[in-house]
mmCIF file of the N, C-alpha and C atoms, coordinates in Angstrom:
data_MODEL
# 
_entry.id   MODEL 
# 
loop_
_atom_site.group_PDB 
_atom_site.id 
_atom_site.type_symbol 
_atom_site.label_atom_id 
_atom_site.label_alt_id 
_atom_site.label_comp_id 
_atom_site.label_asym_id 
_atom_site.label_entity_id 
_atom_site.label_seq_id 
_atom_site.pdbx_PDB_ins_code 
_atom_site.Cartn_x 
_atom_site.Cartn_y 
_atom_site.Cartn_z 
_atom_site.occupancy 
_atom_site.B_iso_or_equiv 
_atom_site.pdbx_formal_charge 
_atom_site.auth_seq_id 
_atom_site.auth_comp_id 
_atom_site.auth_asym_id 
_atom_site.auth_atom_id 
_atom_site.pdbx_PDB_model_num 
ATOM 1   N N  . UNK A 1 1  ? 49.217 55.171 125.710 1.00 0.00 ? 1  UNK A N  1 
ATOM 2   C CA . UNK A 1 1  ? 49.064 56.184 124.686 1.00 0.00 ? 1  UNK A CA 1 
ATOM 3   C C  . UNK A 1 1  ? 47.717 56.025 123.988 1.00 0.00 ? 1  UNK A C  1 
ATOM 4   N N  . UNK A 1 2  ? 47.382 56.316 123.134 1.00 0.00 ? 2  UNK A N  1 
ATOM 5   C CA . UNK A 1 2  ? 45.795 57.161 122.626 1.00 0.00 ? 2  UNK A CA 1 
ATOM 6   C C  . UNK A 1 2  ? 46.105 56.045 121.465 1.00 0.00 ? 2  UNK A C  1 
ATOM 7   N N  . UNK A 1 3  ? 44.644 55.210 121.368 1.00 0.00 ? 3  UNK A N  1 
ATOM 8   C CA . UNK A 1 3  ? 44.607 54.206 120.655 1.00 0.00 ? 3  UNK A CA 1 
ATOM 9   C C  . UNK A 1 3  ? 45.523 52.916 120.863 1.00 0.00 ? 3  UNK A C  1 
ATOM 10  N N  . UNK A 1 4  ? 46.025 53.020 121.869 1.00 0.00 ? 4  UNK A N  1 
ATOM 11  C CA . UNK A 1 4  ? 47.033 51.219 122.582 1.00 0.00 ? 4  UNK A CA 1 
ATOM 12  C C  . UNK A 1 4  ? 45.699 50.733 124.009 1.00 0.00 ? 4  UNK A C  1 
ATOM 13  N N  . UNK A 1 5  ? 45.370 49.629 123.728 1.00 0.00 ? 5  UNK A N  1 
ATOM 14  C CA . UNK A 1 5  ? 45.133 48.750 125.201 1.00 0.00 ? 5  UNK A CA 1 
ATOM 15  C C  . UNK A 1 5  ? 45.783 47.868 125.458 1.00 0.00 ? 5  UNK A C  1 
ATOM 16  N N  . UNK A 1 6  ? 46.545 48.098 126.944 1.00 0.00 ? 6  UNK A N  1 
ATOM 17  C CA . UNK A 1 6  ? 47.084 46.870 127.507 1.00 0.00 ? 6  UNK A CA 1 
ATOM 18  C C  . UNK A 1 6  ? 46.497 46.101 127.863 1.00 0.00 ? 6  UNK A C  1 
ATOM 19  N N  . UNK A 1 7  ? 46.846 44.521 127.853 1.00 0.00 ? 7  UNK A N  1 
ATOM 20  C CA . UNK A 1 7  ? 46.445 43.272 128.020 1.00 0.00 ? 7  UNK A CA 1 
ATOM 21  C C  . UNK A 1 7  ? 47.338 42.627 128.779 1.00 0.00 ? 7  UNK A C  1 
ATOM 22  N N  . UNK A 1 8  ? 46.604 42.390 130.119 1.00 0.00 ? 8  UNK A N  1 
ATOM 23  C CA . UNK A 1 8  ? 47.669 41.506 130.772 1.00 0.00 ? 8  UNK A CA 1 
ATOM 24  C C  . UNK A 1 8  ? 47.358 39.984 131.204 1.00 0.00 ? 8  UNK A C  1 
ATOM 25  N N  . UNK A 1 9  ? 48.100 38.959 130.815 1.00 0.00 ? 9  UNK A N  1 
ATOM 26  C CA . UNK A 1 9  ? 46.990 37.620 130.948 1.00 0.00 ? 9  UNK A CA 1 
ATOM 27  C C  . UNK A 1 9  ? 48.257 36.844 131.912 1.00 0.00 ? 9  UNK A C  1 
ATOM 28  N N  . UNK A 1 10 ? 47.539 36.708 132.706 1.00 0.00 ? 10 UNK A N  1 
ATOM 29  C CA . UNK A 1 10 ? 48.776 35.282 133.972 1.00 0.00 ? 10 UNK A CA 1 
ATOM 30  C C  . UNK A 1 10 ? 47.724 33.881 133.813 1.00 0.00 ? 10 UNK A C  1 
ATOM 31  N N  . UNK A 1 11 ? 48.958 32.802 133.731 1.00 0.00 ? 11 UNK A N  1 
ATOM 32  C CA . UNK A 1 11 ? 48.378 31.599 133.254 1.00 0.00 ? 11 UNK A CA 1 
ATOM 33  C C  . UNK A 1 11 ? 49.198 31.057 134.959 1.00 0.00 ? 11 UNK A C  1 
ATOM 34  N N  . UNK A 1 12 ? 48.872 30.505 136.055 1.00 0.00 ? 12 UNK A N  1 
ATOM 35  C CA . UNK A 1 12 ? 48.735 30.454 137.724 1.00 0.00 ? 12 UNK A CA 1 
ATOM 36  C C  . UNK A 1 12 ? 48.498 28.687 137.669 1.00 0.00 ? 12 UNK A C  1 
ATOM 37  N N  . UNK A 1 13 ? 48.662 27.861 136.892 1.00 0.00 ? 13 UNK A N  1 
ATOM 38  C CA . UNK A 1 13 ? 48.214 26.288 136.792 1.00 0.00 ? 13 UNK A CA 1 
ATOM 39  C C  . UNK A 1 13 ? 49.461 25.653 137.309 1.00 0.00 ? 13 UNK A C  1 
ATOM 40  N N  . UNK A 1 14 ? 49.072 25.025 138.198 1.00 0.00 ? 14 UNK A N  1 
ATOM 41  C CA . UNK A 1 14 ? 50.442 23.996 138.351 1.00 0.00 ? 14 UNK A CA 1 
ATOM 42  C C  . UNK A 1 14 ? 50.720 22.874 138.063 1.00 0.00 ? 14 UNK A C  1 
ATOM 43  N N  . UNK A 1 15 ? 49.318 22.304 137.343 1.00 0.00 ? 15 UNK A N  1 
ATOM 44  C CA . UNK A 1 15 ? 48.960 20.883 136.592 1.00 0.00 ? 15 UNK A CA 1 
ATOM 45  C C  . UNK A 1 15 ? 49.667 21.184 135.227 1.00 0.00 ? 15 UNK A C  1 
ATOM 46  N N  . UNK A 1 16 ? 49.360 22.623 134.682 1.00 0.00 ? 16 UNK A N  1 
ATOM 47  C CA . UNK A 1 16 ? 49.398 22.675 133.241 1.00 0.00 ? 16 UNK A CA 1 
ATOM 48  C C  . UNK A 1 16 ? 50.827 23.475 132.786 1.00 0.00 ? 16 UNK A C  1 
ATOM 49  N N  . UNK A 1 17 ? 52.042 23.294 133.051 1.00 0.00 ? 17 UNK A N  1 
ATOM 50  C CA . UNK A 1 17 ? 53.068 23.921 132.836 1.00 0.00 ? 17 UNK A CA 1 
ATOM 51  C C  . UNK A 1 17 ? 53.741 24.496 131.387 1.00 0.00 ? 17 UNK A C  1 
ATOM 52  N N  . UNK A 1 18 ? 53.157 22.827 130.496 1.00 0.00 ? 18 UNK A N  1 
ATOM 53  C CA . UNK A 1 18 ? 53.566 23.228 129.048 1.00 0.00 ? 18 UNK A CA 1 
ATOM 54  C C  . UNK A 1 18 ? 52.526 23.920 128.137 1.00 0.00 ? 18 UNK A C  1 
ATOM 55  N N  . UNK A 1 19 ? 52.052 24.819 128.022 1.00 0.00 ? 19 UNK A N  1 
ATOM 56  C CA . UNK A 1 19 ? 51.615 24.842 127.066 1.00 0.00 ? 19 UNK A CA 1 
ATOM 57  C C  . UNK A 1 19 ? 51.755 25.518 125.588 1.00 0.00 ? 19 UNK A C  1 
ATOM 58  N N  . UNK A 1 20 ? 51.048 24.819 124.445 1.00 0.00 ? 20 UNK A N  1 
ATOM 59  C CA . UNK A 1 20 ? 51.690 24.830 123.066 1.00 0.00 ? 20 UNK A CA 1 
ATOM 60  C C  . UNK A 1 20 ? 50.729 25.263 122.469 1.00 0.00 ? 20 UNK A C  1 
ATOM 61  N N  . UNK A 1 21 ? 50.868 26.473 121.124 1.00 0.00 ? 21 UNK A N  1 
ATOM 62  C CA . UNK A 1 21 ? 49.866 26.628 120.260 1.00 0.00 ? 21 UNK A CA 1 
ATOM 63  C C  . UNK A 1 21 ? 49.368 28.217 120.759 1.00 0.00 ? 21 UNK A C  1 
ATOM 64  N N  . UNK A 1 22 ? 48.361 28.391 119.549 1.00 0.00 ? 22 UNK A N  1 
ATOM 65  C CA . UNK A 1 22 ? 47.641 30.062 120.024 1.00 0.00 ? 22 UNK A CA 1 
ATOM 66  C C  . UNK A 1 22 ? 46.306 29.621 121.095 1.00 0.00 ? 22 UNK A C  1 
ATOM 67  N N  . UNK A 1 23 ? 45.686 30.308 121.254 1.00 0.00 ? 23 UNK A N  1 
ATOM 68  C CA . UNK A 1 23 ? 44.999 30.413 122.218 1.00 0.00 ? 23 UNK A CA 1 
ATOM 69  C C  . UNK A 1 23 ? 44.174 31.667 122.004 1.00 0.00 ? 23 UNK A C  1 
ATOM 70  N N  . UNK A 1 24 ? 42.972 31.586 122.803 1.00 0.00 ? 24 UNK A N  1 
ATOM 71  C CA . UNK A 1 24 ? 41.907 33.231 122.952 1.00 0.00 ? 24 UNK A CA 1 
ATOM 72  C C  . UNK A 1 24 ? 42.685 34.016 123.729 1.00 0.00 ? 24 UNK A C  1 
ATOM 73  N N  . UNK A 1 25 ? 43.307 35.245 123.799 1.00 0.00 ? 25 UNK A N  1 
ATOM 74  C CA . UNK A 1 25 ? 43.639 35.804 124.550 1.00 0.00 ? 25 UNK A CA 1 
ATOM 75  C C  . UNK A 1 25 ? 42.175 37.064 125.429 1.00 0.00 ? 25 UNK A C  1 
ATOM 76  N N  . UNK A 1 26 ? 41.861 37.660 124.617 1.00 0.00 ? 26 UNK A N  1 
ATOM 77  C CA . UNK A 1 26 ? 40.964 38.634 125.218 1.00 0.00 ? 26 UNK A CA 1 
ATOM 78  C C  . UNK A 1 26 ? 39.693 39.050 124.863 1.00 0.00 ? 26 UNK A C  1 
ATOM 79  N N  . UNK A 1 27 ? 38.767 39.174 125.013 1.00 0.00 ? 27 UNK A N  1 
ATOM 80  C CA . UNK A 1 27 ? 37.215 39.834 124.281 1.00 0.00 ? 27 UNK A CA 1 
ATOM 81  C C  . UNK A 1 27 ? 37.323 41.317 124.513 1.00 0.00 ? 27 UNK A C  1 
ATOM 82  N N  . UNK A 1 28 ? 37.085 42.596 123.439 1.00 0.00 ? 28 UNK A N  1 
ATOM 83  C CA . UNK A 1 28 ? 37.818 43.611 123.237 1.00 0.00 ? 28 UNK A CA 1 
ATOM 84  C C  . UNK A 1 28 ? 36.119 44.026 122.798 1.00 0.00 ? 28 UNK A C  1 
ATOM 85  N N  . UNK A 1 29 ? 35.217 44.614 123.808 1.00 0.00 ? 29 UNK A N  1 
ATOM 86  C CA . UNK A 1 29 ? 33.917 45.212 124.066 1.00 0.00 ? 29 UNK A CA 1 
ATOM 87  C C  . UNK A 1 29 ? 34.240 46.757 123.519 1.00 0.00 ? 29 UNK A C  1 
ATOM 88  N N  . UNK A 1 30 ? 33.714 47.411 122.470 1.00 0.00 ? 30 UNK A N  1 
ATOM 89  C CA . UNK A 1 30 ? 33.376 49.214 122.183 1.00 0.00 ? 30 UNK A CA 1 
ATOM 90  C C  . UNK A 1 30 ? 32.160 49.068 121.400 1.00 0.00 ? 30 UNK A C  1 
ATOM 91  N N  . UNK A 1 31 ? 31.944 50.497 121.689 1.00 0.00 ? 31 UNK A N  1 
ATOM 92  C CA . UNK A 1 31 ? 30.722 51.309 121.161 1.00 0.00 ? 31 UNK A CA 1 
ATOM 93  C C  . UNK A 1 31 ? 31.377 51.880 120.043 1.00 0.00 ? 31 UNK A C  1 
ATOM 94  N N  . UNK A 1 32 ? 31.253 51.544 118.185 1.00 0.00 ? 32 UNK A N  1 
ATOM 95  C CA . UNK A 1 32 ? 31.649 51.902 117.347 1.00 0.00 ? 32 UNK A CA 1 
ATOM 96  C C  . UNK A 1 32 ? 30.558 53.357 117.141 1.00 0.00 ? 32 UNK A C  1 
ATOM 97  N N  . UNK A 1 33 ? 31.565 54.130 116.685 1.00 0.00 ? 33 UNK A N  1 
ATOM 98  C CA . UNK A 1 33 ? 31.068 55.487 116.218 1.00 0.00 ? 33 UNK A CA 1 
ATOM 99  C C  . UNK A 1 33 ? 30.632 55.611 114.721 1.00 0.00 ? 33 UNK A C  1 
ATOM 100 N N  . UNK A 1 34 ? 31.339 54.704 114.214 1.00 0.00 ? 34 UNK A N  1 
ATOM 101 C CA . UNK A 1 34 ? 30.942 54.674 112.517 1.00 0.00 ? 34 UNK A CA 1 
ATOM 102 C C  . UNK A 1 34 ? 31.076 53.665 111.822 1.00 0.00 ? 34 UNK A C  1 
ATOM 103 N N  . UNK A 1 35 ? 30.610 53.214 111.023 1.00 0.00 ? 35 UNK A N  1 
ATOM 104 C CA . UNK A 1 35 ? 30.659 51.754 109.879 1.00 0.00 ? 35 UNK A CA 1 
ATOM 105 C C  . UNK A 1 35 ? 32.028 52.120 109.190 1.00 0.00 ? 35 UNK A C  1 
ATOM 106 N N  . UNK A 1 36 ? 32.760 50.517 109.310 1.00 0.00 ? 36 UNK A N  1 
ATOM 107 C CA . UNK A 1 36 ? 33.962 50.975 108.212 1.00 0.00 ? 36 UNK A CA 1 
ATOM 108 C C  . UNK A 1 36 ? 34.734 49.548 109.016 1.00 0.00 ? 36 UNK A C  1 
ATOM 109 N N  . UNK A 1 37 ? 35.885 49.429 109.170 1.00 0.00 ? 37 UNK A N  1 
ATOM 110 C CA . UNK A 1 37 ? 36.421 48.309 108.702 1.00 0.00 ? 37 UNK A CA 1 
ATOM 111 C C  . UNK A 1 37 ? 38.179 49.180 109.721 1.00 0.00 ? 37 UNK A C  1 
ATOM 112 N N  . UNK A 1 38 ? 39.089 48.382 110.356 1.00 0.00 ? 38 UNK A N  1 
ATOM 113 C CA . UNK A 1 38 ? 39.948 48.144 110.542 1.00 0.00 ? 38 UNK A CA 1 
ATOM 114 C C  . UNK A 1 38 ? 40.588 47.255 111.703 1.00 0.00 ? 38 UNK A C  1 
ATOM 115 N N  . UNK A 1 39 ? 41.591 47.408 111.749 1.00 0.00 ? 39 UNK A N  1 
ATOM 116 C CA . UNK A 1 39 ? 42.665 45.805 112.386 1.00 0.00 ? 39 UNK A CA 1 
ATOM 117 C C  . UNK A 1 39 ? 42.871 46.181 113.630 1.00 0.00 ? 39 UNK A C  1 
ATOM 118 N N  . UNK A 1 40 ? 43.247 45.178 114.269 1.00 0.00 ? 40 UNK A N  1 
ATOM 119 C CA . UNK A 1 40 ? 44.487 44.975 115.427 1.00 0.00 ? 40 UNK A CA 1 
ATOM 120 C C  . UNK A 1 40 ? 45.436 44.710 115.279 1.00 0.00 ? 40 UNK A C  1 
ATOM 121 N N  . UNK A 1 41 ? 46.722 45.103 115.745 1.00 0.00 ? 41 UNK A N  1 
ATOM 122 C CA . UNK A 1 41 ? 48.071 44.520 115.537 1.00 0.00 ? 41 UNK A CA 1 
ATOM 123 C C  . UNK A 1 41 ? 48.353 44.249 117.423 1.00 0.00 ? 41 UNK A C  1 
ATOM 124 N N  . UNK A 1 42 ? 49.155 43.218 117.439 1.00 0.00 ? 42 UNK A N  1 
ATOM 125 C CA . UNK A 1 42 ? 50.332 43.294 118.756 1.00 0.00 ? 42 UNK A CA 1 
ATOM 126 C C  . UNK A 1 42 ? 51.644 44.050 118.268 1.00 0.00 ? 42 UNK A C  1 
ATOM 127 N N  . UNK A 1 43 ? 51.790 44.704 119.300 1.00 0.00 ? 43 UNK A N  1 
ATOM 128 C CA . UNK A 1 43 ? 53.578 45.395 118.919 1.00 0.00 ? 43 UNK A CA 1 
ATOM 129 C C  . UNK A 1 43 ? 54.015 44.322 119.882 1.00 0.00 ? 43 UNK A C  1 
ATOM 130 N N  . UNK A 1 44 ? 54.755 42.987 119.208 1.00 0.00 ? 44 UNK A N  1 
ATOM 131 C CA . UNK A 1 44 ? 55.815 42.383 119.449 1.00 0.00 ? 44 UNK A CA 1 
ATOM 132 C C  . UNK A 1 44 ? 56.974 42.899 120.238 1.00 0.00 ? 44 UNK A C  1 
ATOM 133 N N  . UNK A 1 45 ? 57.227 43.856 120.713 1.00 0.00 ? 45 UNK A N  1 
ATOM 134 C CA . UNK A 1 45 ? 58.520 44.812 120.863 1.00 0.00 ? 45 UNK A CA 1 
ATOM 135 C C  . UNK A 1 45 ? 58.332 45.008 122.344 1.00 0.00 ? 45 UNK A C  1 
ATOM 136 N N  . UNK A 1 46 ? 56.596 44.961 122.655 1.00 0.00 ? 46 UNK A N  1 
ATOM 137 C CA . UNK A 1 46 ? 56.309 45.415 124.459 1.00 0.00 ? 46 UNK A CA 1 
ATOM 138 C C  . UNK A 1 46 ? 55.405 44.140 124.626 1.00 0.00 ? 46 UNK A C  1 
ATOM 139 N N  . UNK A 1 47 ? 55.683 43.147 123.768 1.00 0.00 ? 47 UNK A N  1 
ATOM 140 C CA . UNK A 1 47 ? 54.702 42.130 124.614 1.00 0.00 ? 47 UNK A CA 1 
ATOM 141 C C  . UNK A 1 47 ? 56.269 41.099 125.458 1.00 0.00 ? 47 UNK A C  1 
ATOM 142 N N  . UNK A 1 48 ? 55.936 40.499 126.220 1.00 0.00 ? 48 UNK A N  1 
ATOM 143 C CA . UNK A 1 48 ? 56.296 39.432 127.071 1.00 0.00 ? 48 UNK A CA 1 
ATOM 144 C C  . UNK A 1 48 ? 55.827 38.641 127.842 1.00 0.00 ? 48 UNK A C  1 
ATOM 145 N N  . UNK A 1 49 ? 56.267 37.111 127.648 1.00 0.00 ? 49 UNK A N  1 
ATOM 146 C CA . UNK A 1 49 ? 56.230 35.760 128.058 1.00 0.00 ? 49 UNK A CA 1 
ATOM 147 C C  . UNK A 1 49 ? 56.979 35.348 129.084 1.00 0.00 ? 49 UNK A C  1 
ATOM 148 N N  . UNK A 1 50 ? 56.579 34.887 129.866 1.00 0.00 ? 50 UNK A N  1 
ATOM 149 C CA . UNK A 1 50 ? 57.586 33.925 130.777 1.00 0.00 ? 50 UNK A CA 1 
ATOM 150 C C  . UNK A 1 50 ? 57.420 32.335 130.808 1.00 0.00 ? 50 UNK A C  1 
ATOM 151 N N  . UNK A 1 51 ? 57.977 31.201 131.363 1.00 0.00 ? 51 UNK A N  1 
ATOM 152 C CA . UNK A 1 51 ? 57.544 30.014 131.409 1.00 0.00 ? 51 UNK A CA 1 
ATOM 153 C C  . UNK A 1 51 ? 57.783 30.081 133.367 1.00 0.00 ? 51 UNK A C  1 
ATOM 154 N N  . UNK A 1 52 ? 57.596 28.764 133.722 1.00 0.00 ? 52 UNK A N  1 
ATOM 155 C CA . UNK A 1 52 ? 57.643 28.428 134.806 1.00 0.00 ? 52 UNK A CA 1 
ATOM 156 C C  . UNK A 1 52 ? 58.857 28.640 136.072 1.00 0.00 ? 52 UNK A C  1 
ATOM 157 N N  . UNK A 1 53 ? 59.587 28.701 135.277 1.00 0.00 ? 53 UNK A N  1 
ATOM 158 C CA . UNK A 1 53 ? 61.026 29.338 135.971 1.00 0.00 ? 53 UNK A CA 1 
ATOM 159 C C  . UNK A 1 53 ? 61.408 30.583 135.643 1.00 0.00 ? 53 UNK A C  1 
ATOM 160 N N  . UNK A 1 54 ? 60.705 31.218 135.136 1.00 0.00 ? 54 UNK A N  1 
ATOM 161 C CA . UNK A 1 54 ? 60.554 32.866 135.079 1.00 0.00 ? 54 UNK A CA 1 
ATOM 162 C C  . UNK A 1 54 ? 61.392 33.319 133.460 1.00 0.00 ? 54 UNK A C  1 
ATOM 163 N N  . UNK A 1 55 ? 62.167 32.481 133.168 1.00 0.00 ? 55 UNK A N  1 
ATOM 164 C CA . UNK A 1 55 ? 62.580 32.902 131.838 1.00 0.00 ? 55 UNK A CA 1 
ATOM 165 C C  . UNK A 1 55 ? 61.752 33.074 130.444 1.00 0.00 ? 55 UNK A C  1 
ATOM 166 N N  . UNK A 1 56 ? 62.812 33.858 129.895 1.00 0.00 ? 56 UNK A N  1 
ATOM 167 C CA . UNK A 1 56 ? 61.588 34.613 128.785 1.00 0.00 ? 56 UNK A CA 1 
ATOM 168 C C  . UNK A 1 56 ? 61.333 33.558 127.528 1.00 0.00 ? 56 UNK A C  1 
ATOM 169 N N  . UNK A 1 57 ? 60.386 33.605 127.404 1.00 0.00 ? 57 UNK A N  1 
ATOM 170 C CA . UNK A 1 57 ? 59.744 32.609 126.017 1.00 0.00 ? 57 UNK A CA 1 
ATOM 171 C C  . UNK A 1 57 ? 59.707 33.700 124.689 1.00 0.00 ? 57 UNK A C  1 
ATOM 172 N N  . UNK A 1 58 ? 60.522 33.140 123.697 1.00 0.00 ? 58 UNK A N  1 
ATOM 173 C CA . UNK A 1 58 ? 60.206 33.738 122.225 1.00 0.00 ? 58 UNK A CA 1 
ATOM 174 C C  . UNK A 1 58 ? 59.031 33.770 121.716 1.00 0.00 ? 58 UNK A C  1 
ATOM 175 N N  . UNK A 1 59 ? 58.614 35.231 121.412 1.00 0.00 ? 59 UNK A N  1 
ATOM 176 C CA . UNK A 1 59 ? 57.146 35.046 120.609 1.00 0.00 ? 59 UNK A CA 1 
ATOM 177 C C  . UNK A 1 59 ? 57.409 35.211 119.151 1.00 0.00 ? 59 UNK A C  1 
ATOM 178 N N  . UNK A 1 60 ? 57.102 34.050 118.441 1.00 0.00 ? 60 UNK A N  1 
ATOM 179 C CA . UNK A 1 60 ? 57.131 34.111 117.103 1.00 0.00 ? 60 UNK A CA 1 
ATOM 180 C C  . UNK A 1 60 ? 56.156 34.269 116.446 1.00 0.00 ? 60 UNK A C  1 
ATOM 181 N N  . UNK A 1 61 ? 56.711 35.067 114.947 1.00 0.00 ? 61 UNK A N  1 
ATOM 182 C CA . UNK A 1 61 ? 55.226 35.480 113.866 1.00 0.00 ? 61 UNK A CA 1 
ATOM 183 C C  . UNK A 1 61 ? 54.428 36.670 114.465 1.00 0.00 ? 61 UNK A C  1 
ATOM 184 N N  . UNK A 1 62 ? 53.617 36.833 113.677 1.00 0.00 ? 62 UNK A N  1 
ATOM 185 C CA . UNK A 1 62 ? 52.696 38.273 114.106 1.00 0.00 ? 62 UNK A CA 1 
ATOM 186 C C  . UNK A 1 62 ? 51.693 37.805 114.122 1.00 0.00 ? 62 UNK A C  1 
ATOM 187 N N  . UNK A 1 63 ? 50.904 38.762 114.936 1.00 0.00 ? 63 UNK A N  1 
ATOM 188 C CA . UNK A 1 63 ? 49.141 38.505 115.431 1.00 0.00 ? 63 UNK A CA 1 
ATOM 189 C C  . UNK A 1 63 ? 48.431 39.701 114.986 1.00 0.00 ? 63 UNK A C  1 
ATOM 190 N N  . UNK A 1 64 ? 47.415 39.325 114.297 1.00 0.00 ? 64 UNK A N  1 
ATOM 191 C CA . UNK A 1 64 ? 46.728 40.285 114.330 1.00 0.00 ? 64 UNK A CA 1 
ATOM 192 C C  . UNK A 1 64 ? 45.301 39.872 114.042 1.00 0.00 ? 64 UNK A C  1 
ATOM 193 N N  . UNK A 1 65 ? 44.080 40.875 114.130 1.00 0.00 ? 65 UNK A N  1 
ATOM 194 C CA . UNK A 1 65 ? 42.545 40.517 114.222 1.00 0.00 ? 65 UNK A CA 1 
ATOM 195 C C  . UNK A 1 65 ? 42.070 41.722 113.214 1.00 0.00 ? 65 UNK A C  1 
ATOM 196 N N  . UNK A 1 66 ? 41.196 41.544 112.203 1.00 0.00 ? 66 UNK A N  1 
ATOM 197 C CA . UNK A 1 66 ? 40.147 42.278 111.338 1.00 0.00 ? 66 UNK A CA 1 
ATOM 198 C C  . UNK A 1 66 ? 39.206 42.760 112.244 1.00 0.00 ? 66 UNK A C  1 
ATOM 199 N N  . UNK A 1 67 ? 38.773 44.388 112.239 1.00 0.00 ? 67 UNK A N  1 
ATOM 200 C CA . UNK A 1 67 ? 37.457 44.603 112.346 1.00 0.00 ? 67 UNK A CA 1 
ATOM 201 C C  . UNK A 1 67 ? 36.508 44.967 111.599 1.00 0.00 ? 67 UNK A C  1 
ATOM 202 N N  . UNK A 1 68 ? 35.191 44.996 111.816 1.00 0.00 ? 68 UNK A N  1 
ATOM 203 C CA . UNK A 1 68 ? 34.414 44.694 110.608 1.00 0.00 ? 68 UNK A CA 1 
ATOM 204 C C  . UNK A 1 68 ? 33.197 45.174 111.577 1.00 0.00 ? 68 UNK A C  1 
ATOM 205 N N  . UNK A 1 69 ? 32.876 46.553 111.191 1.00 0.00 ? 69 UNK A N  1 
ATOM 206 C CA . UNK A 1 69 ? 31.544 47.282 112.125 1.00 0.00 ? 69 UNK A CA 1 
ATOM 207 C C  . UNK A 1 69 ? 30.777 48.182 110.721 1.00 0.00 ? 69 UNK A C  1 
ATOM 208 N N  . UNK A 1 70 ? 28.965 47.243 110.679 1.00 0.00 ? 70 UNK A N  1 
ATOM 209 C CA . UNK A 1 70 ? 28.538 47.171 109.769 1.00 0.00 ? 70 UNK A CA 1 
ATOM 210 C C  . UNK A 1 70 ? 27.371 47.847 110.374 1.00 0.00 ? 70 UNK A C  1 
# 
C-alpha cells in the first residue's frame, strides 16, 4: 500500500543460532521533497520471526526511527 515498505531480512548462519538483542535491520535511501521532520513505525501485526526450527519468536515492545530532513 502507498507509504508501507516491505523489509525482508533471512539470518542463513549455522554457527550463529542464538541470537539476542536489537540489531541494524535496514538502510532506507529517498530523495526528500521538502524540509520537515517525521517517523517510522513497524506494524507489529505483519512483522514475523522464526528461530531455527521454524517456530515463531515473540516480538516485543515497539520500534520505531525519527526523520529529520534539513
Amino acid at each position: 500500500s502507498l507509504n508501507t515498505i516491505d523489509i525482508f531480512a533471512y539470518f542463513l548462519d549455522t554457527n550463529k543460532v542464538n541470537i539476542l538483542g536489537t540489531g541494524h535491520l535496514a538502510d532506507i535511501v529517498f530523495k526528500p521533497l521538502v524540509i520537515g521532520s517525521d517517523s517510522i513505525s513497524y506494524n507489529l501485526n505483519e512483522c514475523s520471526m522464526f528461530d531455527e526450527f521454524d517456530e515463531n519468536i515473540n516480538i516485543n515492545g515497539t520500534r520505531a526511527a525519527e526523520i529529520i530532513i534539513q
